[in-house]
Every structure is written in structure tokens, then in C-alpha cells.
C-alpha positions as CSV (number, residue, x, y, z in Angstrom):
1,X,20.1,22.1,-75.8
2,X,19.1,24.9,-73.7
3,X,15.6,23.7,-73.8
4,X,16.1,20.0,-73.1
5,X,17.8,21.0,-70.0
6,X,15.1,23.9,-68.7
7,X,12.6,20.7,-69.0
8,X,15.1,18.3,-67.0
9,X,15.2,21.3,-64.7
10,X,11.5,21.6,-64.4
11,X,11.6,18.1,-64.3
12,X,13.8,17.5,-61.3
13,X,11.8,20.7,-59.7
14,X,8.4,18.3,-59.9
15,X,10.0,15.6,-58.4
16,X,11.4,17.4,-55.6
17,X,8.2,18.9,-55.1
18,X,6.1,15.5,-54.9
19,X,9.0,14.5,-52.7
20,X,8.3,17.0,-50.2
21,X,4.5,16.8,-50.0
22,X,4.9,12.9,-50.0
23,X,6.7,14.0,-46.6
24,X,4.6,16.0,-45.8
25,X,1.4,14.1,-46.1
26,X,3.4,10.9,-44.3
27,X,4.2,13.1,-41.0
28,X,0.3,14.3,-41.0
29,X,-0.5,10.7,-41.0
30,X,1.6,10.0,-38.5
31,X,0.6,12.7,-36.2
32,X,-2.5,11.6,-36.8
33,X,-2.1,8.1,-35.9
34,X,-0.2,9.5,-32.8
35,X,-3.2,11.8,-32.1
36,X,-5.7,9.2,-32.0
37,X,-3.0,6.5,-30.0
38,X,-2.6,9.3,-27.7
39,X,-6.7,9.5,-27.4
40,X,-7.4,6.2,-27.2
41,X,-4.7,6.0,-24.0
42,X,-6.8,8.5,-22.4
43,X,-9.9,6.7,-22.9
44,X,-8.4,3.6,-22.0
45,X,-6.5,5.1,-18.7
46,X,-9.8,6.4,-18.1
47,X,-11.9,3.3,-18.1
48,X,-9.6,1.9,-15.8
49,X,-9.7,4.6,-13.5
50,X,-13.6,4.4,-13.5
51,X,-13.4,0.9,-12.4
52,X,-10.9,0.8,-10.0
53,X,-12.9,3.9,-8.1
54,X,-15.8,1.5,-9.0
55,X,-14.1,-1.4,-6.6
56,X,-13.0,0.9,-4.0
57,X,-16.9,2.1,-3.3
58,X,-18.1,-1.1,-3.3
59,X,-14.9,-2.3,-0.8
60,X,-15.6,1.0,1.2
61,X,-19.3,0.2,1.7
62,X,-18.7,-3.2,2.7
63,X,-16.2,-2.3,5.4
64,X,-19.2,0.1,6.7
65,X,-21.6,-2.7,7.2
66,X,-18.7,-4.7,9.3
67,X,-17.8,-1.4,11.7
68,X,-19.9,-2.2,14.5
69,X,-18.7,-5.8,14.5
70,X,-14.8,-4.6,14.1
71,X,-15.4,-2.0,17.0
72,X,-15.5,-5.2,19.1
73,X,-12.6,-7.1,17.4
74,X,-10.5,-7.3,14.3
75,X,-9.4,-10.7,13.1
76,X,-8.7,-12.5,9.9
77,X,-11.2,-14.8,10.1
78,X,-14.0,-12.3,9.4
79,X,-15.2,-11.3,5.9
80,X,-13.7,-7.9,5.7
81,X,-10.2,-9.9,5.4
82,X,-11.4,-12.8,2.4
83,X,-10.4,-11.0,-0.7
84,X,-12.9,-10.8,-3.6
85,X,-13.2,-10.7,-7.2
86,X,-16.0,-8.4,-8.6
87,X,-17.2,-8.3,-12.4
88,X,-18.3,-4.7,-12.8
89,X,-19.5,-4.0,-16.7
90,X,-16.3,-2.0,-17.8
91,X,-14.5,-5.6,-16.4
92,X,-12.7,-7.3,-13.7
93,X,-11.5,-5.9,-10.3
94,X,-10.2,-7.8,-7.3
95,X,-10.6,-6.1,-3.7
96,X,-8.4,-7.7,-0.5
97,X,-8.2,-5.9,2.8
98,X,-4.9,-5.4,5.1
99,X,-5.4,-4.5,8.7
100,X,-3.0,-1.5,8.7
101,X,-2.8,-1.2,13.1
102,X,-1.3,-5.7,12.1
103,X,2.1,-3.0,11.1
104,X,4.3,-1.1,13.4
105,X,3.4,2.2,14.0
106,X,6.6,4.8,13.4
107,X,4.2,7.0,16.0
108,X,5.5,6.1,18.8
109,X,9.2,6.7,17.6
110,X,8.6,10.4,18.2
111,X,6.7,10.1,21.3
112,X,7.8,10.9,24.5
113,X,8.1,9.1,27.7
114,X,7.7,5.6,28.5
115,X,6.1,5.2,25.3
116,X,8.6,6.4,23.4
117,X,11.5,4.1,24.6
118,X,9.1,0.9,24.4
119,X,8.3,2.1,20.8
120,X,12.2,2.3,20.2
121,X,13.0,-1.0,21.6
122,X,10.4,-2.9,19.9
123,X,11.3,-0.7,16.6
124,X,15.3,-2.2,16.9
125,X,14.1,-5.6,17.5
126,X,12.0,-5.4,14.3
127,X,15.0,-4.4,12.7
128,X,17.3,-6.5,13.7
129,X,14.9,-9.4,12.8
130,X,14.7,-8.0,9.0
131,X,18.9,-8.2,9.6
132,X,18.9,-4.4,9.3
133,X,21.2,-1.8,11.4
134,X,18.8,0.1,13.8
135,X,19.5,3.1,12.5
136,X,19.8,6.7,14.8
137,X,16.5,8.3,15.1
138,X,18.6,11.6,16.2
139,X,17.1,13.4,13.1
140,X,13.2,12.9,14.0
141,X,13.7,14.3,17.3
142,X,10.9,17.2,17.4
143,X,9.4,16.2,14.1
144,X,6.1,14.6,13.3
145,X,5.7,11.4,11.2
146,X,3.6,11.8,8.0
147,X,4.8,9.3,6.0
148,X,7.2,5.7,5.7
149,X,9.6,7.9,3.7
150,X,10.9,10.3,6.3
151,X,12.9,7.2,7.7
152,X,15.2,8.3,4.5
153,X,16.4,11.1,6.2
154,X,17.6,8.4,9.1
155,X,21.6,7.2,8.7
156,X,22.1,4.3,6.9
157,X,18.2,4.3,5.9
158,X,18.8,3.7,2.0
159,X,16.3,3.1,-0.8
160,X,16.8,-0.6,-0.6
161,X,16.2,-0.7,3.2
162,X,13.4,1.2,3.3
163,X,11.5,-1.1,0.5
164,X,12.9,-4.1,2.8
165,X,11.2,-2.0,6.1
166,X,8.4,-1.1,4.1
167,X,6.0,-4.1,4.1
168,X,6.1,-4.1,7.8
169,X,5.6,-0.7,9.0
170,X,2.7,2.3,8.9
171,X,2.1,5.8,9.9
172,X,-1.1,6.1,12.0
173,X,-2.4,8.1,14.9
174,X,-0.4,7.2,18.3
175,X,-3.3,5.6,20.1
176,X,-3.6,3.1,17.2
177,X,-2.4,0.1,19.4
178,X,-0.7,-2.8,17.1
179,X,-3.1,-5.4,16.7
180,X,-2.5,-8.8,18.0
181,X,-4.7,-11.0,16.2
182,X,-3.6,-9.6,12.8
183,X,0.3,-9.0,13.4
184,X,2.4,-10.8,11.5
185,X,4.8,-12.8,13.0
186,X,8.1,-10.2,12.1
187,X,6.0,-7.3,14.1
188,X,5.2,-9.9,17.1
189,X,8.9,-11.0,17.1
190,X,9.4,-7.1,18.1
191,X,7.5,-7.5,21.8
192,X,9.4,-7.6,24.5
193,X,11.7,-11.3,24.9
194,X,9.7,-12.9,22.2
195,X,12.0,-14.6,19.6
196,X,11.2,-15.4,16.0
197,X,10.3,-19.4,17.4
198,X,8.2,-18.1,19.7
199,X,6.5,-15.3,17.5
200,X,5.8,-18.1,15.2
201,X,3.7,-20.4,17.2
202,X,1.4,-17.1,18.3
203,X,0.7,-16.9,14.5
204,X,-0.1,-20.7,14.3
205,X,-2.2,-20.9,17.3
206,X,-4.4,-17.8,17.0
207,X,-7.2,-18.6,17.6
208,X,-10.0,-18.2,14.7
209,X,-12.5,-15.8,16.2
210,X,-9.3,-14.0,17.6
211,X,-8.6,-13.2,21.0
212,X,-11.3,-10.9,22.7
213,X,-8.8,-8.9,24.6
214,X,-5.0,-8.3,25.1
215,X,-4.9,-10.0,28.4
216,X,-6.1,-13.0,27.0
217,X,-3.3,-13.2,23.9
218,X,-0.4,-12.0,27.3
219,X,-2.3,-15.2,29.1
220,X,-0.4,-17.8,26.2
221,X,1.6,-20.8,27.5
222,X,3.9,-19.6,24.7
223,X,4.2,-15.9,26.9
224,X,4.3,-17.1,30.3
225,X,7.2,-15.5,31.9
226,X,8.4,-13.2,29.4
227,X,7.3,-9.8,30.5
228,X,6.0,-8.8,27.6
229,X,4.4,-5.5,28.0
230,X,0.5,-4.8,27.2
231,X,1.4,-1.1,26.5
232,X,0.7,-0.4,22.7
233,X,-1.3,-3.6,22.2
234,X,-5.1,-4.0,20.9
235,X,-7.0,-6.6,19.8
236,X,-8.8,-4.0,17.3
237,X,-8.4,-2.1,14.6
238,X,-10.1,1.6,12.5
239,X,-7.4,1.8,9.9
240,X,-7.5,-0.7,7.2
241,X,-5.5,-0.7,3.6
242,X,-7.4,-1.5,-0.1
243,X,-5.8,-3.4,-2.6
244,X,-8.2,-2.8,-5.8
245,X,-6.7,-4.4,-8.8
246,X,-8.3,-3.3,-12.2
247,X,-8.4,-5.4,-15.4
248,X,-9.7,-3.4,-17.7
249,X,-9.4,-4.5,-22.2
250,X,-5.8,-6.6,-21.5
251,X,-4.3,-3.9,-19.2
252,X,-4.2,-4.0,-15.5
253,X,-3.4,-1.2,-12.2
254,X,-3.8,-1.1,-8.8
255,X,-5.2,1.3,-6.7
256,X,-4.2,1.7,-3.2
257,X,-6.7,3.2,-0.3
258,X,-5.9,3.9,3.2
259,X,-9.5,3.8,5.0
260,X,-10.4,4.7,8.3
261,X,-13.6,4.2,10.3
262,X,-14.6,7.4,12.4
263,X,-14.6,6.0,15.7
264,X,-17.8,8.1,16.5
265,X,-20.0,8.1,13.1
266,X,-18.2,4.5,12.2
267,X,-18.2,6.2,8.7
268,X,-15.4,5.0,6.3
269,X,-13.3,7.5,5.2
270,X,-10.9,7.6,2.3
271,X,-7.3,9.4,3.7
272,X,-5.0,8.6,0.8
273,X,-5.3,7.4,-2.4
274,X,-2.4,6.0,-5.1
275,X,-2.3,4.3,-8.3
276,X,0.5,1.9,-9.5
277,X,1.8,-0.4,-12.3
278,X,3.0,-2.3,-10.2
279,X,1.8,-4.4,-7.0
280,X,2.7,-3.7,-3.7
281,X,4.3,-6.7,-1.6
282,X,2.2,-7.3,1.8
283,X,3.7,-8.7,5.0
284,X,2.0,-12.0,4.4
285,X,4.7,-12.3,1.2
């Protein structure tokens, strides 16, 4: 009896045993597995990082060929703004242009004197048009504006308003005069007695090779008599945002590049640079 039971024990011992390298042999596998899923995401983030950069380059020495003609004028019926599809041998990217100085630039919020207040008028009329509160700019007094985010720190500036702000507003230098011929009509509504009808028809009747100078888009039927103010107004533009969306073996990102064309060299440079899942919306949506 005694022996029939050391053998079961021995017995039950070898089973356990088998049992525990089974285990073990299943979790190596499955680091394994994990191992080369985890490699094959690198590679496969990697390609589509590759081609992404690929798009941006070619985008970036496009926009060099047009400087000289955008020194002149900036308008959407020029190539810089017809978006493109490329096929690149790692795979498929698309390339569109925005004219960033078509936004309203936060600049002028901290800047003082007369162009301060005309920035902070136009800014509440923006608002109000979006049917936000103007909210107190109190807590940007003395401060310098990096970035569309520092509006959080503004009362009643919440997550949600800012992404409803966002499409419609930029950072850029002060002397970066909003655009006229590529201003949506929100940002137009924001000049001085021009109501949403009225900012409307400017859209609808710019005119294709876009107006040559400010004092001809102020010389509109549609503006006679308003006052609107040329102050902060161009018909130009150096700052322009890149939409490169990658498709690269069933998976897709965006990359985002702010360029700017050096107003002496008319080089393009790259002055920020962010990936994403997810697509941005653009004031034209």
C-alpha cells in the first residue's frame, strides 16, 4: 500500500510539474508574440512617420517656389491653397495648405494702445458671433501669447469653448495683419459694423485673383459707410499651416506644420510640428 501511494505521489508530482512548464512555455510565447507585436508597431509607427515627414518636404518645397508670388498677394485661388494627393513608395499622403494670418491673431490682445483696444473689440465681436461670453482678458495683462491654450487661464474659458474658439484663432507675430482675401467669413464678421449678412457677401464676392491691396477690399459697395478700420488688415500672408495626412498599410495620422517664409531669404521654415489620430477641424468646416 505504501508503495502504490509513493507512485500516485510521484505521479501527481509529474503532473504538477508538466503543469507548470506548460505555463511556463505559454507565457514565453506570449511574451514573445507581445515582443514582436510591440516591434512590428514600431516599425509600422515608423514607416508612417517617414512618410508623413516625406509629404511635409515636398509641401515645404512647393510653398518656396510660390514666395515671391505670395510676397505680392495671398489668395485661394493660387496653387499653394488646391490640396494634393501624393503617392510616395511607402504609400499615400495628402497635403492642403491653410493661410494661418485668414485666423485672428490673440497678438494684439496683449498689445498696447490703439491696437490693443481694436484687437479687443474685434476679438468680442468674434466671440459673440461663435455665441460665446467675451471672456475678461484681466489675466493676460503683462504676459506674452505663445500658444491658443493660454486663453484657459481666461474666466469662463473652458475646454469646450476653447475647441469651439479654436478653429478660428492663431498665435503669430503682431505685425501679421489678418488677411482679407483668405478670412473666413466668422473672422470678417469681427471688423468694425460688419454683420454676419454682410461678412457673407465679402466671402461670396472675392474676387478670384484677390484684392491687390486693403484699400481696394475697404472700397466694397458692401463696406461703404461702415467705418471699418484698415488697422490690422493685409492682403498677404508668411505664415501658412500643413495638413499632411499619412496612409500608410491600413493605418492613417496626420501631421501638422506651422511654416513660415523668412520675409528676407523667403526660405520656408518649419516652427512647430505635431502628430495626431485624429483630424483637426478647419474654419472652412
Amino acid at each position: 500500500m505504501s508503495g502504490g501511494r509513493q507512485g500516485g505521489l510521484a505521479l501527481v508530482t509529474i503532473l504538477l510539474v508538466m503543469a507548470l512548464l506548460t505555463a511556463l512555455v505559454a507565457g514565453m510565447l506570449r511574451s514573445h508574440q507581445w515582443a514582436i507585436g510591440g516591434v512590428g508597431r514600431q516599425i509600422e509607427a515608423s514607416g508612417m512617420l517617414q512618410l508623413a515627414l516625406a509629404g511635409e518636404r515636398q509641401a515645404v518645397s512647393d510653398l518656396r517656389r510660390q514666395a515671391a508670388e505670395l510676397s505680392q498677394v495671398v489668395h485661394a485661388g493660387q496653387s499653394w491653397a488646391r490640396p494634393r494627393t501624393l503617392m510616395l513608395e511607402q504609400g499615400l499622403v495628402r497635403v492642403s495648405l491653410e493661410d494661418l494670418a485668414g485666423r485672428f491673431n490673440l497678438a494684439g490682445l496683449v498689445a498696447s494702445g490703439t491696437a490693443g483696444t481694436l484687437s479687443q473689440a474685434r476679438w468680442e465681436r468674434l466671440c459673440r458671433s461663435l455665441k460665446i461670453e467675451p471672456p475678461s482678458l484681466a489675466p493676460l495683462a503683462g504676459k506674452a501669447l505663445l500658444d491658443p491654450v493660454q486663453l484657459l487661464t481666461l474666466p469662463g474659458v473652458s475646454d469646450a469653448v476653447l475647441a469651439r474658439l479654436k478653429p478660428w484663432m492663431v498665435v503669430l507675430p503682431l505685425e501679421a495683419g489678418l488677411n482679407v482675401n483668405t478670412a473666413p467669413a466668422p473672422v470678417l464678421g469681427a471688423l468694425e459694423a460688419v454683420s454676419p449678412s454682410t461678412a457673407q457677401r465679402l466671402v461670396e464676392n472675392r474676387p478670384e485673383e484677390g484684392f491687390p491691396s486693403v484699400q481696394r477690399f475697404l472700397a466694397q459697395p458692401a463696406l461703404d459707410g461702415l467705418g471699418t478700420r484698415s488697422d490690422g488688415l493685409a492682403v498677404t500672408s508668411r505664415w501658412f499651416r500643413l495638413e499632411v495626412q499619412a496612409d500608410y498599410q491600413g493605418r492613417r495620422m496626420y501631421l501638422y506644420s506651422d511654416l513660415e517664409i523668412d520675409a528676407l531669404t523667403q526660405q520656408v521654415q518649419v516652427v512647430r510640428r505635431f502628430f495626431s489620430a485624429v483630424r483637426e477641424r478647419t474654419p472652412d468646416e
